[in-house]
N, C-alpha and C positions, 0 to 999 in steps of 0.2 A: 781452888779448883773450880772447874766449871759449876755452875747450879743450873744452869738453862735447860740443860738435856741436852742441849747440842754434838757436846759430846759422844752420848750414848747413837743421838741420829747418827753420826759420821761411820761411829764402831759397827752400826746394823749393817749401813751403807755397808761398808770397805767389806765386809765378811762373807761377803758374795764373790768376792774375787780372790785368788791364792797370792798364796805369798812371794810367788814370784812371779817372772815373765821371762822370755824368749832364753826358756830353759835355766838360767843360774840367777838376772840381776833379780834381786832384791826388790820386793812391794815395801818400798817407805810411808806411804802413806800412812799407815797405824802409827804410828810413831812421830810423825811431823804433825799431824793435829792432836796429841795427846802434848806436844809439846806449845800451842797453840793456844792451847784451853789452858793448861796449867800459868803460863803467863798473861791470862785475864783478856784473851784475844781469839773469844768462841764463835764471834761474830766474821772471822773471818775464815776459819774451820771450811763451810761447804764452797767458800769462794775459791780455797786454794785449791781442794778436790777437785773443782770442775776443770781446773786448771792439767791438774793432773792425770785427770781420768784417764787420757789415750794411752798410759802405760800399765793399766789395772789388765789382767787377762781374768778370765773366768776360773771360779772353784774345781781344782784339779777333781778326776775320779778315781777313787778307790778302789783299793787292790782284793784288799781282804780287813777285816776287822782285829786291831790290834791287841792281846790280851794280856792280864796278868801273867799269863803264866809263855806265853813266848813274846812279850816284849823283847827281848835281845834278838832275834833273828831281827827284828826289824830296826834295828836300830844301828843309822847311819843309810837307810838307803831312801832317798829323793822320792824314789815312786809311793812309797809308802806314805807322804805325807798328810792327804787328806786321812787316811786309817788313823794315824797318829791324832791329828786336830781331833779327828771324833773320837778317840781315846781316852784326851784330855777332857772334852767337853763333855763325857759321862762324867768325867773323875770329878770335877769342880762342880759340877750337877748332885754329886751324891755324898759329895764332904767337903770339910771347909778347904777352902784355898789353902790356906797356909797349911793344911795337914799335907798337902798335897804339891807344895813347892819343897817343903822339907825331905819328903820324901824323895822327890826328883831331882832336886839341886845337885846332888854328890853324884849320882849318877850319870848326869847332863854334863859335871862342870871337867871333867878332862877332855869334852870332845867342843869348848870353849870356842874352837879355832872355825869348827862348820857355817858354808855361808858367809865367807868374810864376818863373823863375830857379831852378823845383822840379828840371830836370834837371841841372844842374850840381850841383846840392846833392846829388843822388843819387848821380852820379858820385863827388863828394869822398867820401862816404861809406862806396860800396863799394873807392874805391881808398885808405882807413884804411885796410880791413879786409885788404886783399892786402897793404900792405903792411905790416901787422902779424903776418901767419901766413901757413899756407900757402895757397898758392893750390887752393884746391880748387873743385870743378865748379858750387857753386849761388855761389860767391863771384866766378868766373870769370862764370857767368850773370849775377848780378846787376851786374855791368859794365855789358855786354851791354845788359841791358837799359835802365842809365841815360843809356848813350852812346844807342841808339837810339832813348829817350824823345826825349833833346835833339835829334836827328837833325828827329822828328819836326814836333817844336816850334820850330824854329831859326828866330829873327825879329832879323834887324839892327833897331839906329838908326842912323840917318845924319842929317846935317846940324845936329847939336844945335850952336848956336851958343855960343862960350865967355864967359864970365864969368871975373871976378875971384874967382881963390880963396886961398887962404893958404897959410902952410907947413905947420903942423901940420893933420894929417886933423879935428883934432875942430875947427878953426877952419872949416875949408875946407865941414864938413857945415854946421856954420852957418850961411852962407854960402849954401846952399842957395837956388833962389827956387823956392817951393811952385806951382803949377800952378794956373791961375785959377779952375778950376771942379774940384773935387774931388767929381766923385760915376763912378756906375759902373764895370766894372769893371777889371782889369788891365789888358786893350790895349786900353781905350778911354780911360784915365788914358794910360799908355804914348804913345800918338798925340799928348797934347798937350805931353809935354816937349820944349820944341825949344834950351833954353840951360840949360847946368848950369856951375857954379866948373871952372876949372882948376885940377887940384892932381898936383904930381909929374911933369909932362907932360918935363921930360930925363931920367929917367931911363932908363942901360941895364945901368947894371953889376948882374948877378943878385943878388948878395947882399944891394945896398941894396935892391931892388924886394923882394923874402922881407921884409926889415923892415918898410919902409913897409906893405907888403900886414898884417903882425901887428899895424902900429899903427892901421889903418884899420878891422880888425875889432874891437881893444882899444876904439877911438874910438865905433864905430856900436854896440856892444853897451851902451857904458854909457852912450849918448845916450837908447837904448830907456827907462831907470828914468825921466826925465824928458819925455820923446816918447811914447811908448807907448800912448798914451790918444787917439793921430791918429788907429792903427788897430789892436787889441790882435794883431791875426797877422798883415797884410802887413809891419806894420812890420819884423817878424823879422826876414826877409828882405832886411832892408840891412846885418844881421848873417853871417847865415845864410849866404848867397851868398858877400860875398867870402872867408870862411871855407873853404866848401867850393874856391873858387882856393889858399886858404895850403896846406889839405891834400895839394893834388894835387902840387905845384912840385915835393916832391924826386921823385917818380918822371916827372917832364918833362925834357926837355933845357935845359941852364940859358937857351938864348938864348931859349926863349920864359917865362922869368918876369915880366922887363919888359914884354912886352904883354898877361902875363898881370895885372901891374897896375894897368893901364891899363882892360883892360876890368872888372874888379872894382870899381874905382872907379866907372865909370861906372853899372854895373847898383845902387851900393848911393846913388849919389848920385839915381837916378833914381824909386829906391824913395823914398828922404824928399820929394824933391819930388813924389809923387802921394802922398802918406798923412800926413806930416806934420803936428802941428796948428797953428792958429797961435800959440799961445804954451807956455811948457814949463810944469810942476809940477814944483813941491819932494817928492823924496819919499824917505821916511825908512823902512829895511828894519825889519822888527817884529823885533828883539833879532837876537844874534850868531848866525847859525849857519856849521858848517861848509859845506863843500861837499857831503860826501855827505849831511847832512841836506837841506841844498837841494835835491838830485837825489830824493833819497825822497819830500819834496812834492813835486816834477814828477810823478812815478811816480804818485804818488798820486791826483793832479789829471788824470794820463791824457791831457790833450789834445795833438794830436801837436807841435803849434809852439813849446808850453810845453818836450819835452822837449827838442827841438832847439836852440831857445835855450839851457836849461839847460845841453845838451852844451857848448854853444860859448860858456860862461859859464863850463862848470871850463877848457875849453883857458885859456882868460885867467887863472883864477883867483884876482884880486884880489876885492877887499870890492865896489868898485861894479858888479864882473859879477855881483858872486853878485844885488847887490841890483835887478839888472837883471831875473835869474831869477823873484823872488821878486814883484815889479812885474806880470811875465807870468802871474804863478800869481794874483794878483790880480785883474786884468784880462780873462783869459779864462773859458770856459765850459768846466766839465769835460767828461772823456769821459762818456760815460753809455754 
């Protein structure tokens, strides 16, 4: 992980602006320099920033101050979010982090789907980076802030009817049935998933659910190099998401991994059947590279879901993630 501080500069930076912009998209930022730093490339952290800025809007204002004792009124409504982030940022202020992701995880994780599943990604991200060094005050923010993105954001599904799924996850995406009308956006896609595959549905013992949860993101990342043309960036995010669940588990108490399987699965089966296309392409990566050549054309390419992907391409680190990566740098539009 970073040792420069660099990092921490970026986190101060970006915490001045919300988490989102022109009403719904997603402030990626937090997340593509935490992925930047963590593959030894902090030096390039305030260059992409600046790159990015013109899509940063200013820290939303608050409604009212959100409390122990009526967190649930506010939970799931958008306007609420800066109440939420100051929420959080007493709560990690006044007890350790992990007392306080344990405490919130089970209650966050049914409403997985809020946000296009950008807040949970945030969260995995900034709880790498804690648990990779120390915890210091914009690293401890940016928690803060990704739990109370999700806070903000938190939309259950309910009643999804089950299907026939398989044993292996990459069977099981398969398996998938795509959604009858695929056009607009996230939760109006979202609204019409009502049956997705069962897949894993006994499991409880921790350790197996850690696996499965590695083979499900192994599975969806390298489904992207042949998918990916559904949707070149929601796609990610049937990667992206249950990833950001693999990262959080060891700082969780083990008895919620299994249902932290469970909802991972569901959030990245729910992404392929709204984006999905209907048939896959062959696709063949342009000559051998490493991984951090890989990561250098992301960097290069700038765009934020390219790096994300790429991040959660060297986690995997086989030939069909990287060519997964390589697929998304094709497919997307650079930063500009």
């Amino acid at each position: 992980m970073d040792t420069t501080g660099t990092l921490d500069e970026a986190l101060q930076r970006l915490h001045s602006a919300g988490p989102e912009r022109l009403g719904r998209l997603t402030n990626h930022a937090p997340m593509a320099v935490e992925a930047l730093a963590a593959h030894g490339r902090a030096g390039a952290v305030h260059r992409w920033l600046d790159r990015y800025a013109s899509r940063l809007e200013e820290f939303p204002v608050g409604v009212e101050p959100v409390t122990d004792d009526g967190w649930r009124v506010a939970l799931g409504d958008p306007r609420r979010v800066a109440d939420w982030i100051g929420y959080f940022g007493r709560a990690v202020a006044e007890r350790p982090w992990r007392e306080v992701l344990a405490v919130w995880w089970p209650r966050l994780l049914p409403g997985l789907y809020g946000g296009s599943t950008h807040p949970v990604i945030r969260v995995g991200h900034a709880v790498r980076t804690l648990l990779a060094g120390e915890g210091t005050a914009p690293r401890l923010a940016e928690l803060a802030h990704g739990l109370g993105y999700w806070a903000a954001r938190h939309r259950p599904v309910e009643g999804l009817a089950p299907l026939p799924g398989a044993e292996r996850a990459a069977d099981a995406l398969d398996a998938v049935r795509p959604i009858a009308v695929r056009d607009g956006g996230f939760p109006d896609r979202l609204a019409r998933v009502d049956a997705l595959p069962v897949w894993a549905p006994g499991v409880t013992d921790p350790e197996e659910a850690r696996a499965l949860l590695a083979e499900l993101v192994r599975a969806a990342t390298h489904r992207y190099a042949t998918h990916g043309h559904g949707e070149e960036t929601m796609l990610v995010h049937a990667a992206t998401a249950p990833n950001a669940v693999l990262r959080t588990l060891s700082a969780l108490p083990r008895e919620l991994w299994a249902p932290s399987l469970r909802a991972a699965w569901t959030a990245s089966a729910a992404v392929t059947a709204m984006y999905a296309p209907d048939a896959p392409v062959a696709y063949t990566p342009p000559g051998s590279l490493t991984a951090e050549e890989v990561f250098e054309r992301a960097l290069a390419h700038g765009d934020e879901h390219v790096i994300k992907l790429t991040d959660t391409a060297l986690d995997i680190g086989d030939g069909p993630a990287l060519a997964a990566a390589l697929r998304a740098i094709e497919l997307s539009e650079p930063l500009r």
